[in-house]
C-alpha positions in Angstrom: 16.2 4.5 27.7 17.5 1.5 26.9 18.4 0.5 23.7 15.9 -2.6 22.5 17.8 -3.8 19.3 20.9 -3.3 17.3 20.4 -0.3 15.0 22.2 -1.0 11.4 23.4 2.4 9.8 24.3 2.4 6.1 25.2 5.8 4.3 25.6 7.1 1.3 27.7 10.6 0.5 27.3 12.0 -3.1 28.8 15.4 -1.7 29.2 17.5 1.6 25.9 19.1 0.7 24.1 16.1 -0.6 24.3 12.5 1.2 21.9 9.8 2.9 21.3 7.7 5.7 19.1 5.1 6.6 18.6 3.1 9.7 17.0 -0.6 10.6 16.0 -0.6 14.2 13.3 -2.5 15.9 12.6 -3.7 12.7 11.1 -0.8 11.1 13.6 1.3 8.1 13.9 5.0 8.3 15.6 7.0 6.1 17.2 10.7 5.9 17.8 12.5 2.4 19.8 15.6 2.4 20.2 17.3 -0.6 21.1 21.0 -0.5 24.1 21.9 -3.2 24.2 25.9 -3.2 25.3 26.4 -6.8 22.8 24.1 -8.7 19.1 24.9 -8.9 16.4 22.7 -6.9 15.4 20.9 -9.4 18.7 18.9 -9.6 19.2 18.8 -5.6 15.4 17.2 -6.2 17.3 14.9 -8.4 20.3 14.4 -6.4 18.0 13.8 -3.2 16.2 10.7 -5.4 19.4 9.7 -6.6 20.5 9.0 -3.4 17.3 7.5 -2.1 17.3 5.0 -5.0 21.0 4.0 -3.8 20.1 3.3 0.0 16.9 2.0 -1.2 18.6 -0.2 -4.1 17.3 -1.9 -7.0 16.1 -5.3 -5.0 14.0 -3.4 -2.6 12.2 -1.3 -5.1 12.0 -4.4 -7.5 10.2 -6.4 -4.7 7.6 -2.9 -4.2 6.7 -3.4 -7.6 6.2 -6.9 -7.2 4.1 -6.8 -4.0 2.2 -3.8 -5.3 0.8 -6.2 -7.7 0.1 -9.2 -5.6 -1.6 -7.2 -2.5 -3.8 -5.5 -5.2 -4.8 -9.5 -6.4 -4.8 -10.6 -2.6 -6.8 -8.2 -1.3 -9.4 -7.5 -4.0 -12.7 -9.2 -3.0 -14.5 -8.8 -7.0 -15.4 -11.8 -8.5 -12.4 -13.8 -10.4 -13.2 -12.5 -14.1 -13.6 -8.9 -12.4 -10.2 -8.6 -10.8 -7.4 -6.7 -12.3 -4.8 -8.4 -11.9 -6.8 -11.5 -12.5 -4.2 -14.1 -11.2 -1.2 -13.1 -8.3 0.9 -13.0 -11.2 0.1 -10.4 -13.7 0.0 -11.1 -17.4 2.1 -9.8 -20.1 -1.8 -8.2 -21.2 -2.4 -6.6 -18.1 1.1 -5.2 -17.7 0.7 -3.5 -21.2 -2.4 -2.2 -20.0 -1.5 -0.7 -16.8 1.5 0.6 -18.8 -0.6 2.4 -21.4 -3.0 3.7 -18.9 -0.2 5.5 -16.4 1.9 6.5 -20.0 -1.3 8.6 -21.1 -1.8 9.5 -17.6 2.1 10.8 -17.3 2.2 12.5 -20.9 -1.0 14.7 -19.6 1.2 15.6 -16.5 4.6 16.7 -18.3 2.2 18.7 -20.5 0.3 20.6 -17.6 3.7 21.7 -16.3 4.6 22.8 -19.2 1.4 24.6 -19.6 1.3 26.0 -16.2 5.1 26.7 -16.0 4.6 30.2 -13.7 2.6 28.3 -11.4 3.8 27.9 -8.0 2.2 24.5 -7.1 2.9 22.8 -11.0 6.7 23.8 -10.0 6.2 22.1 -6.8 5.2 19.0 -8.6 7.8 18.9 -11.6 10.2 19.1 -8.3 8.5 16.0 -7.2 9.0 14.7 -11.2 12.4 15.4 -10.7 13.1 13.5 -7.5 11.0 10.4 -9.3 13.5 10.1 -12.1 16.2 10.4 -10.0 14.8 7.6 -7.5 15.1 5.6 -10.4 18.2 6.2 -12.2 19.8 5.6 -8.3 18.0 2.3 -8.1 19.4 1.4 -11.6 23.2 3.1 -11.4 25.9 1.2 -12.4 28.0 3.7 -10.8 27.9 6.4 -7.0 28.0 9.4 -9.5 24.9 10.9 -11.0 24.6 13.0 -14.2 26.2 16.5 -13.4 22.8 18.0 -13.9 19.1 17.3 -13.5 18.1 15.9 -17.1 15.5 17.3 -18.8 12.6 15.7 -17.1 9.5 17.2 -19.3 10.6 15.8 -22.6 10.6 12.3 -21.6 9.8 9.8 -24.3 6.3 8.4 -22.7 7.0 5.8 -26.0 9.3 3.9 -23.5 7.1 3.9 -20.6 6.4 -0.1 -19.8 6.3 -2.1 -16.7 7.7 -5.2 -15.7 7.4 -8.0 -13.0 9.2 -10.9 -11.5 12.9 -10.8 -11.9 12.5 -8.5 -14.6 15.3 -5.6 -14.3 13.2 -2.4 -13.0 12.1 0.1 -15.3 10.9 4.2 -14.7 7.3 2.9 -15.6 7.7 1.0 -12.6 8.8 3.6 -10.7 5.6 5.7 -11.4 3.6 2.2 -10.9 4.8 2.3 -7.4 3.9 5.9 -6.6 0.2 6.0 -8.3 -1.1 2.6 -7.6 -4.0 3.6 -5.6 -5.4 6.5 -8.4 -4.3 3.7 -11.2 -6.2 1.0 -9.6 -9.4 3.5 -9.8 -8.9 4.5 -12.8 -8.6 1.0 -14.5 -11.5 -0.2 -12.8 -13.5 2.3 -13.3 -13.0 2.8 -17.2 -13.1 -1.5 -17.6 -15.6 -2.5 -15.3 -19.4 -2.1 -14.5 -18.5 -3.0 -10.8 -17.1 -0.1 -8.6 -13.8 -1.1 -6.9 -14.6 0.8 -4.6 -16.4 -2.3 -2.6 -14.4 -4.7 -3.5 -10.9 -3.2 -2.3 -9.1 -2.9 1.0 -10.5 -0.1 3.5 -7.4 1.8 4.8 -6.7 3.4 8.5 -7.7 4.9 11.1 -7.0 8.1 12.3 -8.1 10.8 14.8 -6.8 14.6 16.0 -7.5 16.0 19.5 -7.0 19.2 20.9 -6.7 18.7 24.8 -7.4 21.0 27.6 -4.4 22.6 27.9 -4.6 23.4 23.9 -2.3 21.2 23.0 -3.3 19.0 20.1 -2.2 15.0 19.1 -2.6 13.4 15.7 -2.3 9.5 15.1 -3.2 7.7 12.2 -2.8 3.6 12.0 -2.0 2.1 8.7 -4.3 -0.8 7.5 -2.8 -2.4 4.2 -2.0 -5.4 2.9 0.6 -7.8 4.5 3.1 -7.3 2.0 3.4 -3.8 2.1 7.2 -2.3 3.0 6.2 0.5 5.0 9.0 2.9 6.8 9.4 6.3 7.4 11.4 8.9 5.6 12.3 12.5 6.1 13.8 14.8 3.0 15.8 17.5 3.5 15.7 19.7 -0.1 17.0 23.3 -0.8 14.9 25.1 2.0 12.0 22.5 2.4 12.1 19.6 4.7 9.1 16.8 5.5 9.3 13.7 7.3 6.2 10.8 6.6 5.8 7.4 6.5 5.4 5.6 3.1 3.9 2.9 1.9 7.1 1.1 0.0 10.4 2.2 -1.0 11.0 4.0 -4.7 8.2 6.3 -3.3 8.1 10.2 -3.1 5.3 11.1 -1.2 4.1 9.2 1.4 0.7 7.1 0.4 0.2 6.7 4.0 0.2 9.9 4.8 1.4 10.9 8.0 4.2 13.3 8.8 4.8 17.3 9.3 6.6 19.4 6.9 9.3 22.6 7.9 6.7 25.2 7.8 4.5 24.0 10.8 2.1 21.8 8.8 1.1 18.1 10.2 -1.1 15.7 8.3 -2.8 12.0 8.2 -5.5 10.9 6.0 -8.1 8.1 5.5 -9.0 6.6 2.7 -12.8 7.5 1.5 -14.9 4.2 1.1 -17.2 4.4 -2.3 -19.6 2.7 -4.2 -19.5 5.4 -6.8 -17.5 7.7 -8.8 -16.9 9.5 -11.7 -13.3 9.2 -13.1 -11.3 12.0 -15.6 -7.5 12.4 -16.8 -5.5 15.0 -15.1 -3.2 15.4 -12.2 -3.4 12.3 -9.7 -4.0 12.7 -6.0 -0.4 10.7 -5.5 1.1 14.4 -7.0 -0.9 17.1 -5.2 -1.4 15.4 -1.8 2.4 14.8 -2.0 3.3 18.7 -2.7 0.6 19.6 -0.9 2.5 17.8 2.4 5.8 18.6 1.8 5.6 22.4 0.4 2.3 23.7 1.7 2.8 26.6 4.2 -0.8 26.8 5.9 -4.2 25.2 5.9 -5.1 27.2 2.9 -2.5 26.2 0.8 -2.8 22.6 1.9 -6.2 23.1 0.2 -4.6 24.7 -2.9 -2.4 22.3 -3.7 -4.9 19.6 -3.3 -7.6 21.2 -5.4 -5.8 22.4 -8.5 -7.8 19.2 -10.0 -10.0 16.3 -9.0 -9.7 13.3 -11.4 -12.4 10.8 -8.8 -9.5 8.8 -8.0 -8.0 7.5 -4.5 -10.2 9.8 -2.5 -9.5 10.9 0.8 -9.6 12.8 4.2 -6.5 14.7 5.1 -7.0 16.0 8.8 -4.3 18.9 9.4 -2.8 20.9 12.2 -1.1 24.3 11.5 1.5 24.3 14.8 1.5 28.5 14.0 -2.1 29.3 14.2 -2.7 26.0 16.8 -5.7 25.9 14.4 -7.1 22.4 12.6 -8.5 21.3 9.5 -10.2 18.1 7.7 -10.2 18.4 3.8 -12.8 16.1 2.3 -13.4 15.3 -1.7 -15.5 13.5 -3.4 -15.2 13.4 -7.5 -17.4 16.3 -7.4 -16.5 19.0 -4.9 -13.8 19.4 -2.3 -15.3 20.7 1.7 -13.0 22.5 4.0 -14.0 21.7 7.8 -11.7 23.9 10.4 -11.3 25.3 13.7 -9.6 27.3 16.2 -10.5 25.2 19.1 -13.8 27.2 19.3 -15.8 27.4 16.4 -15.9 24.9 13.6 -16.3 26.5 10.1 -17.0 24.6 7.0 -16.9 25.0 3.0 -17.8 23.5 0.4 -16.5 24.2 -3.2 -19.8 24.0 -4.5 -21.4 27.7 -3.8 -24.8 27.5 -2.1 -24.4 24.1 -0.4 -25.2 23.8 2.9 -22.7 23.9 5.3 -24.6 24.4 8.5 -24.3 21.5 11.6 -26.9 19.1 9.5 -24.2 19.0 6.5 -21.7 17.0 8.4 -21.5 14.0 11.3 -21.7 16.1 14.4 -20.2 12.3 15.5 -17.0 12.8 13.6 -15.9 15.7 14.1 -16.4 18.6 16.6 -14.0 21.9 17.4 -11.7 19.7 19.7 -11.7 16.6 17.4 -11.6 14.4 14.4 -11.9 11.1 13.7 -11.5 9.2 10.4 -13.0 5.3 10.2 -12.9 6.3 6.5 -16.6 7.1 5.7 -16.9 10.7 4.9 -18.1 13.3 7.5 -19.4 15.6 4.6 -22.9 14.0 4.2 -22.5 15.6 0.6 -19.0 13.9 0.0 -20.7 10.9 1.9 -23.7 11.0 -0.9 -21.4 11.5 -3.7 -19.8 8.6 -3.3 -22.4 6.4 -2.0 -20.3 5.5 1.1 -21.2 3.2 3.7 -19.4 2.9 7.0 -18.1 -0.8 6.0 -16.4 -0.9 10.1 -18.9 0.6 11.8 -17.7 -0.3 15.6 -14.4 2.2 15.1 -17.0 5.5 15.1 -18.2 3.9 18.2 -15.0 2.8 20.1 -13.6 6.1 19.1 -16.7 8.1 20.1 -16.3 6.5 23.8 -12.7 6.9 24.2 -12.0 10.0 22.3 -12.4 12.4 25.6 -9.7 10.4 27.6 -6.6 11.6 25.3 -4.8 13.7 27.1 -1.0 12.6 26.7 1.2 10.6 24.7 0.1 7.8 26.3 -3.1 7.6 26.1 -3.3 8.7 22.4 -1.3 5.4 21.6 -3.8 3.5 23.6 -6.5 4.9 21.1 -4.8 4.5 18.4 -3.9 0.9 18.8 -7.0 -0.4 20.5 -7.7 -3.8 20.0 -11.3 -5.5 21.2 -10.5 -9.7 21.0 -14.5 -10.0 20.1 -14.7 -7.7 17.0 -11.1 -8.1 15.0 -12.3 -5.3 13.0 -11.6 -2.5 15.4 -9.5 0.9 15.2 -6.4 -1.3 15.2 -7.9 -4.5 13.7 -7.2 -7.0 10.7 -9.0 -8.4 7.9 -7.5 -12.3 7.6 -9.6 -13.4 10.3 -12.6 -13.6 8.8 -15.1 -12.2 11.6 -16.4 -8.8 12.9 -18.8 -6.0 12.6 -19.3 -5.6 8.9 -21.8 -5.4 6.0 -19.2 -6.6 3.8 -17.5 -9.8 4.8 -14.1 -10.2 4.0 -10.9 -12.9 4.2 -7.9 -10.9 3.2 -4.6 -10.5 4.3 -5.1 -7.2 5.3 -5.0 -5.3 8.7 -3.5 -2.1 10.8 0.3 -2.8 10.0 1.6 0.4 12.1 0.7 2.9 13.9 2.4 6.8 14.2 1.3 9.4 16.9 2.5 12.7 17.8 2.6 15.9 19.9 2.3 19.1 18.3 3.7 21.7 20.6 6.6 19.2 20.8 7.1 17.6 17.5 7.4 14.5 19.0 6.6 11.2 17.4 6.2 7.8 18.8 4.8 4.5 16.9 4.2 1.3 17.2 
């Protein structure tokens, strides 16, 4: 195939077991983290592996995440003017202090769950993922190639020190953690400070569907809808004996945000964002933490479902459709701030449950629509009815269900899963790949944002093979 651009390389080598690469080609970044030193434990090659990251990465990059993190949260929030947060593009000193406070309390209530859960497999899985955040940062920030020998002690941070910044203010590690739980700190500070749910008033994101063919063989896609300033690229860690590869949102992230990707042991994921007019916030472990483990360490549908269910805090809720490339089964795993609901099949019968015992869970408890044995499609209104009533959803772009519904059967290859998953109508902008800035489509909720599908990712499972556009 011919090569359509000049690919730019950069590397970085901390050691032979440890080093990074990233690549610019067709305009899109994608980076490789390998971090695999036999005679330190894995919570410093964690380290060492966000070390590096924050190097190729580098301080500007992350610096301009934070920045556009705040001014696509201002740009594409529809609330009234005294009900935004931020209320102007540029934050205030106020509402930096506030954010600040809110994601200090919320990170001081993490360090102490690890520490209170220390024999638990998945609360090790995410103090690995603590560790690879403070290395992201103190790689962004290094004044020289060489890390600390060993992982620092990343459970008795001071959470005293833990402020944000903006502008062409030097980056800090609050802004690191800014970065990585903007959507369940968004939630959370509207949801505590205003009577309005933000759950209207925000960006919908994605599309996404997963389709078991004829022949067994099964494709996932997902399309990312997000605000135009978002830095999206794709990313693939290599740590100890785990390995994942995803697209995130921004760089300075450790999980993906967008999530799409596989992991080593056979697991591949997407998810769509719920849309609410309801919910019921708490403290405890953010979505950005267990959907994060859950992708990159979960070894099967059930412990996908572990990982994500350890808590539910009624922030950044979503649909994570999965395929398990061992058992050739799928899954969808639903949540509202009330229960979790487990949809999956083997191609032949679809089985549901709901965490809540003596719910129905029969054909009437779910869109028959959405989701059948071969297929799932996500237009980010729930298929639980009970996660749909939870939340108060409505289906805010309602010609995707029916554009997919009609084209959904026709996916049989490579090719005609991008066409799906990229499909454009000229008369209704807000289509399965569609845009917001436009001002005009199918919607009960009018919007003029600048906000639409930025990328899309699609994939074979019995071949592992990814394509995007």
């Amino acid at each position: 195939m011919e090569n359509r651009s000049k690919a730019t390389v950069k590397q970085f080598v901390l050691n032979e077991y440890c080093k990074g690469y990233t690549e610019l080609k067709d305009n899109c970044r994608n980076y490789s983290i390998i971090a695999r030193t036999p005679d330190v434990d894995v919570f410093t090659n964690e380290y060492y592996a966000g070390y590096i990251q924050g190097i190729l990465q580098g301080e500007d990059a992350i610096k301009a995440a934070r920045n556009n993190t705040w001014n696509n949260t201002w740009l594409c929030d529809t609330s009234e003017p005294d009900k935004k947060f931020p209320e102007n593009f540029d934050p205030s000193e106020e509402e930096l202090e506030t954010a600040g406070k809110r994601l200090g309390s919320n990170y001081r209530y993490l360090l102490n769950w690890i520490k209170e859960n220390e024999g638990d497999e998945v609360a090790l899985h995410i103090k690995r993922l603590v560790a690879r955040m403070h290395g992201i940062y103190e790689g962004a920030t290094a004044k020289s190639d060489i890390p600390q020998d060993i992982c620092p002690d990343v459970l008795n941070f001071d959470c005293k020190k833990f402020t944000l910044a903006y502008g062409d203010a030097p980056l800090t590690f609050g802004d690191i953690y800014f970065i990585n739980a903007q959507s369940d700190l968004f939630d959370a500070l509207a949801s505590s400070s205003k009577e309005a749910c933000r759950g209207l008033h925000k960006s919908d994101h994605c599309s996404a569907f997963v389709k078991r063919t004829a022949d067994g063989d099964i494709y996932w896609t997902h399309n990312t809808w997000a605000g135009f300033l978002c830095q999206s690229h794709t990313i693939s860690y290599a740590i100890g004996d785990e390995f994942v590869t995803q697209n995130s949102y921004c760089p300075g992230q450790f999980g993906s945000n967008m999530d799409f990707g596989f992991n080593g042991h056979g697991i591949c994921f997407n998810e769509t964002t719920h849309r609410y007019s309801h919910t019921e916030v708490k403290e405890g472990i953010w979505i950005c933490w267990r959907a994060a483990a859950a992708e990159m360490f979960a070894e099967d549908i059930d412990d996908f479902y572990r990982h994500l269910t350890i808590d539910n805090t009624g922030t950044y809720q979503n649909g994570y459709m999965l395929i398990d490339v061992n058992t050739n089964e799928t899954a969808l795993i639903e949540m509202s701030y009330r229960r979790f609901v487990l949809f999956r099949s083997d191609g032949k019968e679809l089985k549901v449950k709901d965490s809540i015992l003596g719910e129905d869970t029969d054909g009437k408890s779910y869109d028959q629509h959405l989701i059948t044995p071969d297929y799932i499609l996500g237009v980010n209104y729930p298929i639980s009815k009970h996660v749909a009533y939870d939340l108060e959803s409505t289906d805010n772009r309602p010609m995707r269900r029916i554009q997919f519904f009609n084209q959904i059967d026709g996916v049989n290859d490579m090719e005609t899963a991008k066409d799906l998953i990229t499909y454009v109508d000229n008369d209704n902008p807000l289509s399965i790949y569609g845009r917001w800035d436009l001002g005009r489509g199918i919607t009960e909720y009018p919007k003029t944002i600048p906000d639409g599908a930025r990328k899309s990712l699609f994939c074979k499972r019995s071949e592992g093979i990814i394509g995007g556009s």
